[in-house]
KOLDODREN-443770 format. One line per field, with one value per residue (C-alpha): residue number from 1; x, y, z; chain. Coordinates in Angstrom, 2 decimals, m for minus. Each point is the difference from the previous one (the first is absolute). Layout:
<nodes>
pos <- c(NUM, ...)
xx <- c(X, ...)
yy <- c(Y, ...)
zz <- c(Z, ...)
unit <- c(A, ...)
</nodes>
This chain:
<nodes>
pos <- c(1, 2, 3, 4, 5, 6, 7, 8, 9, 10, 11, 12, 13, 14, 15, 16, 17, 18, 19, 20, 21, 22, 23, 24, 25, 26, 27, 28, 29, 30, 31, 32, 33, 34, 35, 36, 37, 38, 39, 40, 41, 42, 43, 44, 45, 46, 47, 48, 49, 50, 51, 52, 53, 54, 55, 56, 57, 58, 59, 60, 61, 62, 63, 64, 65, 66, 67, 68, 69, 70, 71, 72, 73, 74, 75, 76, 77, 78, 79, 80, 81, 82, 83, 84, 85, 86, 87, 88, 89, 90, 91, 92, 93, 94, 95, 96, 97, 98, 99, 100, 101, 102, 103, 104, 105, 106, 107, 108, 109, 110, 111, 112, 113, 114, 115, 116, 117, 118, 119, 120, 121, 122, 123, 124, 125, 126, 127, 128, 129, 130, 131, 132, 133, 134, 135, 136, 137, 138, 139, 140, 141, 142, 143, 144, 145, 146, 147, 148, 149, 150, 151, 152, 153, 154, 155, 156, 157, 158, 159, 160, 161, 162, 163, 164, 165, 166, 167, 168, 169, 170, 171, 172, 173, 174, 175, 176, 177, 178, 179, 180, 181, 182, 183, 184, 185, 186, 187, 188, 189, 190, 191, 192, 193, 194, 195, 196, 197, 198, 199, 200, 201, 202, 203, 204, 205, 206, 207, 208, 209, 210, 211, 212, 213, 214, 215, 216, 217, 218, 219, 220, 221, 222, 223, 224, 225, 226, 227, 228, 229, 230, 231, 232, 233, 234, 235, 236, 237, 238, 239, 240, 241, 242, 243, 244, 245, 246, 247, 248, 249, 250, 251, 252, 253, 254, 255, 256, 257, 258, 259, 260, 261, 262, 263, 264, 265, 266, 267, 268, 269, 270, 271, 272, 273, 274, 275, 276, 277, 278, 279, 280, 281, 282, 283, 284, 285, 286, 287, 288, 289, 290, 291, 292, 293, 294, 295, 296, 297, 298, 299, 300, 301, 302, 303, 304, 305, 306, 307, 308, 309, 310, 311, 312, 313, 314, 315, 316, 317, 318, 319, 320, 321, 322, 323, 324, 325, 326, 327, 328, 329, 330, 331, 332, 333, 334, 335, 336, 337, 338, 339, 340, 341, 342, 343, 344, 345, 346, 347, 348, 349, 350, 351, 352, 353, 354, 355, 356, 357, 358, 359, 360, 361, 362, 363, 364, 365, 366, 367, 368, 369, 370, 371, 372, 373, 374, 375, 376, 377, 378, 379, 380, 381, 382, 383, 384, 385, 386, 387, 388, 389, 390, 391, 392, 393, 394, 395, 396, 397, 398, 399, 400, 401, 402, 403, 404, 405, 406, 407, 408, 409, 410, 411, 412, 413, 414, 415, 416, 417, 418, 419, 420, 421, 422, 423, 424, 425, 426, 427, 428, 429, 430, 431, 432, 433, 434, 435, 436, 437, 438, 439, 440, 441, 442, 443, 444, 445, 446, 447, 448, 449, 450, 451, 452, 453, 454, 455, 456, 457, 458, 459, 460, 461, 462, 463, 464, 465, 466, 467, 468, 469, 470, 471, 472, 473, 474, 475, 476, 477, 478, 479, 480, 481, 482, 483, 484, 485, 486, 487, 488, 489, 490, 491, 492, 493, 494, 495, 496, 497, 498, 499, 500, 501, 502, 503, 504, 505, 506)
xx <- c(m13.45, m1.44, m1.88, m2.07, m1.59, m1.84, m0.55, m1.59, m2.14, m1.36, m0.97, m0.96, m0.64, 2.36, 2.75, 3.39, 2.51, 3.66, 2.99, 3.57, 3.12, 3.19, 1.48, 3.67, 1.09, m1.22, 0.19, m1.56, m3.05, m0.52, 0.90, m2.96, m3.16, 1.29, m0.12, m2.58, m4.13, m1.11, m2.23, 0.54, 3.50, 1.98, 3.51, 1.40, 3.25, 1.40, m1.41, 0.48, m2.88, 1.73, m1.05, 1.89, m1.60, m3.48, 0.09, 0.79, m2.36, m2.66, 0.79, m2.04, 0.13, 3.16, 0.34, 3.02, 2.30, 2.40, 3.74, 3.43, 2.77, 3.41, 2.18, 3.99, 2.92, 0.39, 3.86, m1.97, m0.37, m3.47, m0.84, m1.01, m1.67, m0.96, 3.25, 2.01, m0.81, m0.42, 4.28, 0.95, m1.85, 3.60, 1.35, m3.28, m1.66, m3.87, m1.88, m3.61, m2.75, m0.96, m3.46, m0.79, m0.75, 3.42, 1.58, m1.78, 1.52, 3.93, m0.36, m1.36, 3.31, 2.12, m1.75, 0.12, 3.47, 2.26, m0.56, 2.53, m1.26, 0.18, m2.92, m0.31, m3.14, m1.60, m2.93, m2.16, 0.07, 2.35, 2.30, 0.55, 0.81, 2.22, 1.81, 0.35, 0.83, 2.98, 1.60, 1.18, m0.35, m3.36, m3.94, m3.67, m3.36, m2.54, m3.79, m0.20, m1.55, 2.15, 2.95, m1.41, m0.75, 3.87, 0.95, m1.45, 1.46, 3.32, 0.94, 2.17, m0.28, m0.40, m2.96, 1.04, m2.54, 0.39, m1.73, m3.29, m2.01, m3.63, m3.32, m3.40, 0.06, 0.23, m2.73, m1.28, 0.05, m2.43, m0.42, m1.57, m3.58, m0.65, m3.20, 1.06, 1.74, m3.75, m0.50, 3.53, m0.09, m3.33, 1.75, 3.63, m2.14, m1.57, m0.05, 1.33, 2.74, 1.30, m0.07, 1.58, 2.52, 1.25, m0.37, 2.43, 2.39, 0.30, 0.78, 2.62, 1.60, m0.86, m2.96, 2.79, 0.31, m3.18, m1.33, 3.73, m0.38, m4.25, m0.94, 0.85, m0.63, 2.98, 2.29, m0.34, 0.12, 1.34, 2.95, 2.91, m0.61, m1.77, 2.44, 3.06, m1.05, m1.40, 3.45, 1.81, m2.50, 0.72, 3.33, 0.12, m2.25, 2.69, 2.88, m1.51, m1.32, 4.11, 0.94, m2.41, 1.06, 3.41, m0.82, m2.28, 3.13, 2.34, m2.61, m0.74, 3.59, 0.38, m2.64, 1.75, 3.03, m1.82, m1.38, 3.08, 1.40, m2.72, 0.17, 3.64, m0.66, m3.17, 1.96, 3.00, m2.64, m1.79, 3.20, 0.70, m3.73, 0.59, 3.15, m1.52, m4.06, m0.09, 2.91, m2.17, m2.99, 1.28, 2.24, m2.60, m2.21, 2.29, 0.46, m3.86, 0.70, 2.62, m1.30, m3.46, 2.14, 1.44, m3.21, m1.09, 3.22, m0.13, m3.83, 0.73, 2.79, m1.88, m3.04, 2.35, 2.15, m3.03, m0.57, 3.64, m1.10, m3.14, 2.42, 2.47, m2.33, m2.19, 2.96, 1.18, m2.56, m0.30, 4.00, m1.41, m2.22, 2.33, 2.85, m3.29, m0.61, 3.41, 0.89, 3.47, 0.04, m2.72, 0.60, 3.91, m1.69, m2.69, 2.21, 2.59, m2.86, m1.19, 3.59, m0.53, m2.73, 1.09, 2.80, m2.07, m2.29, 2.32, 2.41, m3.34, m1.59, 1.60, m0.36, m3.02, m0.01, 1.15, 0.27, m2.81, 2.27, 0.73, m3.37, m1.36, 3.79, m2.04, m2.51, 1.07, 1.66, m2.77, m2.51, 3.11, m0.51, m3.91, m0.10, 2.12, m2.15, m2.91, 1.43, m3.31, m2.19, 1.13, 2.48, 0.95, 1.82, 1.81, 0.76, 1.92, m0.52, 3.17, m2.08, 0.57, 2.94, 1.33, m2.94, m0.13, m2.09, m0.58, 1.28, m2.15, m2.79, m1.67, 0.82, m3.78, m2.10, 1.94, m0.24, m3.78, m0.26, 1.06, m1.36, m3.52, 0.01, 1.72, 0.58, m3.68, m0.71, m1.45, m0.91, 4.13, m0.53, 3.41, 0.78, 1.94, 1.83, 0.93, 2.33, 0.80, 1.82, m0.33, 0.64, m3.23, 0.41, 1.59, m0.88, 1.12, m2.80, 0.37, m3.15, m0.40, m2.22, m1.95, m2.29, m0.81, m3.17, m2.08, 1.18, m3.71, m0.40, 3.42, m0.60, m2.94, 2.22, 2.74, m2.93, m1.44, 3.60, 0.24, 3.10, 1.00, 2.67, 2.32, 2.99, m3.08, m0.92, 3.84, 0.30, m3.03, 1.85, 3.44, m2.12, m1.42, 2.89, 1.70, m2.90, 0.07, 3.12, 0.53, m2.25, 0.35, m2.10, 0.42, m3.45, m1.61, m2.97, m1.27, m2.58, m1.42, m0.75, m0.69, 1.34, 3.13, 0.66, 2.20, 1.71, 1.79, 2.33, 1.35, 3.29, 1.02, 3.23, 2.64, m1.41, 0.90, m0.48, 0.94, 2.19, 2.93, 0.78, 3.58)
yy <- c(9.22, m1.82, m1.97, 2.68, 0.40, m3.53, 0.53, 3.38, m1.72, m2.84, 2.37, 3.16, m0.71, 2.55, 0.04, 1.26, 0.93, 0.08, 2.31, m1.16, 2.57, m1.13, 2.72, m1.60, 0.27, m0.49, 3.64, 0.75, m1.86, 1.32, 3.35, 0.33, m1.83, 2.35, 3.50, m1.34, 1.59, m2.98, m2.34, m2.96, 0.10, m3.22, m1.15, m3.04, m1.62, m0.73, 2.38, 0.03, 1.52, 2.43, 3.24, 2.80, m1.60, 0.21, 3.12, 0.36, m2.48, m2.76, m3.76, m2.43, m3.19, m1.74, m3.10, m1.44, 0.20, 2.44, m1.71, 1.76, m2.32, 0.28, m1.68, 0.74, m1.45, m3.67, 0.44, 1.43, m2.43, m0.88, 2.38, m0.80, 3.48, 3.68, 0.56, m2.12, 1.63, 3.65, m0.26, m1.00, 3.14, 1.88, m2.52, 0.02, 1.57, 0.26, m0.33, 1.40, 1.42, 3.64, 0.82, m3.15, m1.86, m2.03, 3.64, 0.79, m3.62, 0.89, 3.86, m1.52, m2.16, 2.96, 2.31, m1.86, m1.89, 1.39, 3.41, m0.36, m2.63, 0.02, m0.71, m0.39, m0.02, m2.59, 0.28, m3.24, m2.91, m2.26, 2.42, 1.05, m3.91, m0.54, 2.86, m1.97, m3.03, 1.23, 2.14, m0.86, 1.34, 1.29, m0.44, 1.44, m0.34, m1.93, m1.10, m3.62, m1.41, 1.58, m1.34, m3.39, 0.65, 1.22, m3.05, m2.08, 2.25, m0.95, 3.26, m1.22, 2.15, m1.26, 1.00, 0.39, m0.69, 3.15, 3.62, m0.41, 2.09, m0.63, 2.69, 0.33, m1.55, 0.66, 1.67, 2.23, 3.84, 2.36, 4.05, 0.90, m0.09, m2.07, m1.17, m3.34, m0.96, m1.48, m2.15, m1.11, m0.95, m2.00, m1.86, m0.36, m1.74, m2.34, m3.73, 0.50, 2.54, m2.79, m2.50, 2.73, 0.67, m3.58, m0.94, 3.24, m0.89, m3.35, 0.60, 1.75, m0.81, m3.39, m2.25, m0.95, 3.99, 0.49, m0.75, 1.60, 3.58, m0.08, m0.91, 2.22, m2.44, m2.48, 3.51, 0.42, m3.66, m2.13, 2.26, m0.74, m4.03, 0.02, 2.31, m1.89, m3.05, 1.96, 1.50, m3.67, m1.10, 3.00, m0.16, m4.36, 0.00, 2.61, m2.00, m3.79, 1.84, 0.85, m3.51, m1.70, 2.31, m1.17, m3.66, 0.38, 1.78, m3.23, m2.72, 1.77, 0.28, m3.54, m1.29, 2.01, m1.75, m3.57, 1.14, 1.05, m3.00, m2.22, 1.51, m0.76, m3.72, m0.15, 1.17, m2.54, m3.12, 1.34, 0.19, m3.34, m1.89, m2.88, m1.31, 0.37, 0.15, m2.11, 1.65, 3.32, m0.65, m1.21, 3.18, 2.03, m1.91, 0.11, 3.96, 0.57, m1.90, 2.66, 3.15, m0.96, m0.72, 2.94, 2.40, m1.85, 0.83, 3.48, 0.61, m1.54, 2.39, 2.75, m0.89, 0.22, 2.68, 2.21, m1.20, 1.96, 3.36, m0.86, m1.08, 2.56, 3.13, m1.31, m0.35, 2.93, 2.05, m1.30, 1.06, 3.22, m0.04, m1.11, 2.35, 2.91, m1.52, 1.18, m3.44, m0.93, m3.19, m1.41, 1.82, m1.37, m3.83, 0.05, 1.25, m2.74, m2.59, 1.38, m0.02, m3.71, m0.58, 2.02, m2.21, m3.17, 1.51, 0.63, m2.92, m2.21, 2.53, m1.81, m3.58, m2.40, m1.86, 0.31, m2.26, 0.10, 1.00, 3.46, 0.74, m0.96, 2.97, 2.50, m0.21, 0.43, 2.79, 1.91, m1.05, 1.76, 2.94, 0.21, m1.08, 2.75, 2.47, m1.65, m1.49, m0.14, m0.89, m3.94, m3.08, m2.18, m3.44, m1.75, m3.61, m2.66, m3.53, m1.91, m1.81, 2.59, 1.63, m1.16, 1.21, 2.71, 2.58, 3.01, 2.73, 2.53, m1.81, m0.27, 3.81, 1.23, m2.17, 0.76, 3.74, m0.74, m1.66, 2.81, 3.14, m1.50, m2.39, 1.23, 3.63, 0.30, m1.32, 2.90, 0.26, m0.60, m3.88, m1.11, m1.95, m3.39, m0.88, m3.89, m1.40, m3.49, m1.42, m3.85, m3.35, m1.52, m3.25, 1.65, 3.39, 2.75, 1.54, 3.42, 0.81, 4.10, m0.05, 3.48, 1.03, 3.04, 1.82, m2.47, 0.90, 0.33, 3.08, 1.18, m0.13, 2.41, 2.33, m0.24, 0.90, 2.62, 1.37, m1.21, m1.81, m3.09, m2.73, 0.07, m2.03, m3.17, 0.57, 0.09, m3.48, m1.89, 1.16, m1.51, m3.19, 0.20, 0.29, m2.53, m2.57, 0.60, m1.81, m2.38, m3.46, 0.31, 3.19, 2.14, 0.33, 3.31, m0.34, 2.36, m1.24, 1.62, m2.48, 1.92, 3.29, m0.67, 0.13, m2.48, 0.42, m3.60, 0.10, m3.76, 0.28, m3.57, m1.24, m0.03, 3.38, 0.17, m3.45, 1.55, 3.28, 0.50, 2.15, 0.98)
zz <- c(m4.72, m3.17, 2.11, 1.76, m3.87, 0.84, 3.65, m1.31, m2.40, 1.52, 3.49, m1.76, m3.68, m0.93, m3.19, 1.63, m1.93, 1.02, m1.93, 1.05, 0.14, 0.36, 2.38, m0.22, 3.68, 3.57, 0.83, m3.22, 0.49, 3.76, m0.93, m2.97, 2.27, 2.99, m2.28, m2.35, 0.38, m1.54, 2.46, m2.36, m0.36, 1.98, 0.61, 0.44, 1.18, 3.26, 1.99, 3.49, 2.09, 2.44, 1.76, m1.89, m3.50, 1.73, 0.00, m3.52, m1.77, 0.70, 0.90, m1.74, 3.23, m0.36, m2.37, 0.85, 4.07, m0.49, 1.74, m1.36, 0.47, 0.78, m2.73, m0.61, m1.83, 0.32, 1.36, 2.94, 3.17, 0.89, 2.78, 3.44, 1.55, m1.19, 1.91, m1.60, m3.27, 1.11, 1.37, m3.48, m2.06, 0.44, m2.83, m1.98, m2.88, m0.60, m3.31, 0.17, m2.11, 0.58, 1.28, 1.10, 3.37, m0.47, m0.10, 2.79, 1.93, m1.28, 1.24, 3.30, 0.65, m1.37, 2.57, 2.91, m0.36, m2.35, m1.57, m2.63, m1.75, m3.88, m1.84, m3.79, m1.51, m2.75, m2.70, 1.78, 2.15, m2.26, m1.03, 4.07, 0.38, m2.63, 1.22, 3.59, m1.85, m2.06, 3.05, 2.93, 3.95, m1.72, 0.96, m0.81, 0.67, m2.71, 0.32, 1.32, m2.92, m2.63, 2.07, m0.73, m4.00, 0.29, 0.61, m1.87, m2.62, 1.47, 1.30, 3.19, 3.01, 3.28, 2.28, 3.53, 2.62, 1.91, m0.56, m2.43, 0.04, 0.35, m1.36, m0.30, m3.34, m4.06, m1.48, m2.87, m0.23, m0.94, 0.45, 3.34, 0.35, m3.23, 0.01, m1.41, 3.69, 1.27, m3.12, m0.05, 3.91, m0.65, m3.02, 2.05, 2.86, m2.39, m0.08, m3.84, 0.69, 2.32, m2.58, m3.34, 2.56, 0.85, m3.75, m1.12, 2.93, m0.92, m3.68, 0.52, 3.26, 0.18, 2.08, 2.58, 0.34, m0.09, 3.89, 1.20, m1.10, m0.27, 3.27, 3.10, 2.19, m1.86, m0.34, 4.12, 0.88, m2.33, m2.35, 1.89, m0.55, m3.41, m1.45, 1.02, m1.51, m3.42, m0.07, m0.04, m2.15, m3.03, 0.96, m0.17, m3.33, m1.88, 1.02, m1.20, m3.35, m0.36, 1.20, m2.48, m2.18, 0.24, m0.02, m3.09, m2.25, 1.44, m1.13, m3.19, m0.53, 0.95, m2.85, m2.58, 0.81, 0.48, m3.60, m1.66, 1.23, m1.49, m3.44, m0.34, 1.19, m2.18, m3.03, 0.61, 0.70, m3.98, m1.49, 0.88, 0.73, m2.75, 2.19, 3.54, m0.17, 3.40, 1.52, m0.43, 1.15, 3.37, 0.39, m0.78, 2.79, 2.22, m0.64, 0.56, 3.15, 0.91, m1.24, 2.09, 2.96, m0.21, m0.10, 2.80, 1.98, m1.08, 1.17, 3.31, 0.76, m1.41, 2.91, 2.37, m0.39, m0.17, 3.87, 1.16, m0.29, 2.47, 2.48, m0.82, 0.82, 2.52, 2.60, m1.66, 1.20, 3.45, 0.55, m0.98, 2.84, 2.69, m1.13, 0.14, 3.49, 1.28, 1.93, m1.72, 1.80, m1.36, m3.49, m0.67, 1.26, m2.19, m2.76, 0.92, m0.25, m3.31, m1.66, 1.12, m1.57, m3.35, m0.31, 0.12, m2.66, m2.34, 0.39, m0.71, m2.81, m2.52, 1.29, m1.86, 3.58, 3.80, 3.51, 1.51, 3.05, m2.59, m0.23, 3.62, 0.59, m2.70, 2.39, 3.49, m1.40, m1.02, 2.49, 2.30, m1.87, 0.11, 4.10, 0.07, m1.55, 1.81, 3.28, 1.96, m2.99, m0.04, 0.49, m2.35, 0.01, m3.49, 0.81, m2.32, 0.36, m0.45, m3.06, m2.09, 0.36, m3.01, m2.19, m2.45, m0.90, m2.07, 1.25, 1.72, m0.35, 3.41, 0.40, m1.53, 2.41, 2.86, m0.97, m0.63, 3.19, 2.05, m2.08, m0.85, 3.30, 3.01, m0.25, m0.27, 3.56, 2.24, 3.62, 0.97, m1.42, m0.73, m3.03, m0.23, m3.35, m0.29, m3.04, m0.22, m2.58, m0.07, m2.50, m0.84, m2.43, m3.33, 0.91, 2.04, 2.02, 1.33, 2.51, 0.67, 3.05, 1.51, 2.23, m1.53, m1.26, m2.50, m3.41, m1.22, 2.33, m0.94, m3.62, 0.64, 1.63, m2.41, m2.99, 2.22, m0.78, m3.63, 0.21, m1.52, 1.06, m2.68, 1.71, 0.60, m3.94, m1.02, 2.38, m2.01, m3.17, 0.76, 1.43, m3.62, m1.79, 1.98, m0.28, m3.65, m1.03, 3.28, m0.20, 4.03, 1.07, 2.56, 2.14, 2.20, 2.05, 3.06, 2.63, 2.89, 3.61, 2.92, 0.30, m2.31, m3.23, m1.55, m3.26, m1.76, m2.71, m1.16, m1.80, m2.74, 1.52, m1.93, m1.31, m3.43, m2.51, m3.59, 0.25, 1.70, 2.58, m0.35)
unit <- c(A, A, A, A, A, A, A, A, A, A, A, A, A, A, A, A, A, A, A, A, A, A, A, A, A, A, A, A, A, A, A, A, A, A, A, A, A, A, A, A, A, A, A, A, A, A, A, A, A, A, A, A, A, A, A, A, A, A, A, A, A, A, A, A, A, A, A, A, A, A, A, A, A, A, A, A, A, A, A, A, A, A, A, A, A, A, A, A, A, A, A, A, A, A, A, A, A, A, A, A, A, A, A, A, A, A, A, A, A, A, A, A, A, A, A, A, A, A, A, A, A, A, A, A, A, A, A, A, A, A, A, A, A, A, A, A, A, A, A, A, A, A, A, A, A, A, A, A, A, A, A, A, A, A, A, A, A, A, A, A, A, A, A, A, A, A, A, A, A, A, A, A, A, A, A, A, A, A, A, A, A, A, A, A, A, A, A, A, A, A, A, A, A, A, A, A, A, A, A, A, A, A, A, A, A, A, A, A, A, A, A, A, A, A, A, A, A, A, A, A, A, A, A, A, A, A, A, A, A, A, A, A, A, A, A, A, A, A, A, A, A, A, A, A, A, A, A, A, A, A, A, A, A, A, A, A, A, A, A, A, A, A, A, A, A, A, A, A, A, A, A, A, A, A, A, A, A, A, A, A, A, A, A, A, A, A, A, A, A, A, A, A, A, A, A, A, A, A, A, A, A, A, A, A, A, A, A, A, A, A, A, A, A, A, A, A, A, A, A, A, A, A, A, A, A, A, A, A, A, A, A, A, A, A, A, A, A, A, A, A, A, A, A, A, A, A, A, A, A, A, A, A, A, A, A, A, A, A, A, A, A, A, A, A, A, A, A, A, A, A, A, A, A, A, A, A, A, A, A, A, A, A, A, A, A, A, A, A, A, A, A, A, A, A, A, A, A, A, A, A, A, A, A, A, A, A, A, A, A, A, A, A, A, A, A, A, A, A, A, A, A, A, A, A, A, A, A, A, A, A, A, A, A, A, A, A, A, A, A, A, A, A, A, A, A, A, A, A, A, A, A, A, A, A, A, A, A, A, A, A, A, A, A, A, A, A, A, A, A, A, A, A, A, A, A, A, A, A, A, A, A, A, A, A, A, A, A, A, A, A, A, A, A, A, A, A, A, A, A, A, A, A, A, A, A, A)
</nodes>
């Protein structure tokens, strides 16, 4: 609205002035622009453009796609069909806002499946699913995009995949026949609506949000995908913040003991410096020595235990899918597979170094798990020479560039082009070389694509950091290089053998 004063200006050469009310409700605000005389008078919120409110105001065009979704307490199961859902409404209990479109969606499921269904009624959006949140066998309706704000917020509902609800769209209100609706149709189709729009939508639900609740053709074609993965992401960012959380309290706790500790030694070695001068200066090197070994043991862990919880909720949310799909088989296998794989993760969380036979086992594991998800998509193959089966490495790290390799590589091949995934882990000299071969789409066209979508690889930038870290207090570096020959890609990573020359590992 404030920027229709400059669009106003610069076409017409005309000062507009805008007066804001705060009505203090949804209803409210409808209720004044629909009995008001006054041409100029407008309304905004979520408004949903439907044919009983035509006849009782004016639509400006519609800003933003108008999708309800379906979200319910997270003790619910993740629903596989409208049917599904509609048998369990006997046990349920509906929060909704009145005189509203998600009224409108509740009464509709009520009507047509179980008459007796008790609704309670909220103020707003957040307030409807924090109700949902805190009881159980209970659901609502909510506007796609506040869903999302929600939870970043940390409001945890779940958001079943069944029953949205899809409109013309959200727009602005105004009496009927208001002689502003021409001026305000020119401005809404303009090329610097379209741009005040994004720019507002982006402040406050995000750029990755942005494209997923702006564009219609995204919201009819791409939602289901884009909004899974936006989901895990929120949902993976909240939990590392609380793991590195965690971490940072231990290692502060950690100095202040390191420093308490050091005071007391520092005020023994003064009290008695005159008998022991040389004694003291070689304890206190050899403390230095210590304390630095010890940061350096604490960062490492903290790199990698922020890795878990990427693991953890990506299979996570594929045994979601499987259990939605209904095929039990395949659900209590995969689940099987992934306890598996859990186990491995956390027996090695808290080891500096593994076999290479561990990690090659981390691995097939979850290249199981992601075949399964994506069982005509690609192949893969992880061979071990016998030269290096008694090599070590840090653990977890080949997981990013295989990841990389089949998200940014393989998974973008089109035109039913099936991918082939090659790891070879092999004794070269002093080092251990592990090779990470694709054929998959050529990562300069695949970081266009991933841009397009303004993502960034975080699990490739948390690798280079732990290769940093590493590199910093080792004389013998470990080494990453990528080249493409042909139509593969091949990623390299050359691993020092022994792998650690100054700390210990134990």
């Amino acid at each position: 609205m404030e920027s229709l004063k400059s669009y106003v200006k610069v076409k017409y050469g005309v000062n507009l002035e805008v007066h804001w009310q705060r009505a203090g409700s949804f209803h409210n605000i409808f209720s004044k622009v629909r009995d008001s005389k006054c041409h100029g008078l407008f309304g905004w919120s979520y408004y949903s453009i439907t044919p009983e409110r035509k006849k009782e105001v004016e639509f400006s065009l519609p800003y933003m796609p108008d999708v309800n979704v379906l979200v319910t307490n997270n003790l619910e199961p993740m629903y596989a069909s409208p049917k599904e859902f509609t048998g369990r409404l006997r046990e349920m209990h509906a929060f909704t806002q009145p005189n509203t479109t998600m009224e409108t969606d509740v009464q509709t499921l009520q009507k047509n499946f179980y008459p007796k269904l008790p609704i309670t009624y909220s103020l707003n959006d957040y307030e409807i699913m924090r109700s949902v949140a805190n009881h159980n066998n209970s659901f609502g309706y909510v506007p796609l995009s506040v869903y999302i704000v929600a939870l970043q917020k940390d409001i945890r509902v779940k958001r079943q995949q069944v029953l949205s609800s899809h409109r013309q769209g959200f727009a602005a209100v105004m009496p009927l026949q208001s002689d502003w609706k021409p001026l305000m149709d020119e401005y809404f189709n303009s090329a610097l609506f379209r741009m005040k729009a994004g720019a507002i939508i982006a402040k406050y639900l995000g750029t990755e949000v942005k494209d997923l609740v702006f564009e219609d053709s995204l919201l009819m074609h791409g939602t289901a995908t884009d909004l899974v993965s936006l989901e895990k992401e929120i949902v993976t960012k909240r939990l590392m913040d609380a793991v590195v959380e965690v971490e940072q309290q231990s290692a502060l706790r950690n100095i202040l003991l390191v420093l308490f500790g050091s005071g007391v030694l520092l005020s023994i070695v003064l009290y008695s410096r005159f008998r022991t001068r040389q004694i003291l200066h070689a304890q206190l090197e050899h403390q230095k020595q210590q304390i630095e070994q010890m940061n350096h043991l604490l960062k490492m862990k903290i790199l990698q235990a922020r890795l878990n919880p990427h693991f953890l909720f990506n299979s996570l949310n594929s045994i979601q899918y499987f259990i939605a799909g209904g095929d039990k088989k395949v659900s209590l296998q995969y689940i099987s597979r992934f306890a598996a794989f859990l186990r491995k993760v956390i027996n090695y969380g808290d080891e500096l170094s593994i076999q290479v036979q561990d990690e090659a086992s981390l691995l097939r594991e979850y290249l199981w798990l992601e075949h399964c998800r994506f069982f005509d998509k690609f192949e893969y193959e992880i061979t071990v020479h016998p030269s290096a089966t008694e090599a070590s490495i840090l653990p977890f790290l080949t997981h990013s560039l295989v990841e990389s390799a089949l998200y940014k590589g393989i998974l973008h091949l089109t035109n039913g082009h099936k991918g082939k995934l090659e790891i070879e882990f092999l004794k070269e000299q002093e080092n251990l070389v592990v090779r990470i071969t694709d054929n998959g789409l050529s990562r300069s066209i695949s970081q266009l694509i991933e841009n397009k979508k303004e993502h960034t690889n975080g699990d490739e930038q948390m690798l280079m950091r732990r290769i940093e870290l590493f590199n910093a207090h080792h004389q013998r570096k470990i080494t990453a290089s990528a080249e493409e020959t042909g139509k593969k890609h091949i990623a390299t990573l050359a691993v020092p053998q022994p792998l650690f020359d100054l700390i210990e590992t134990n």
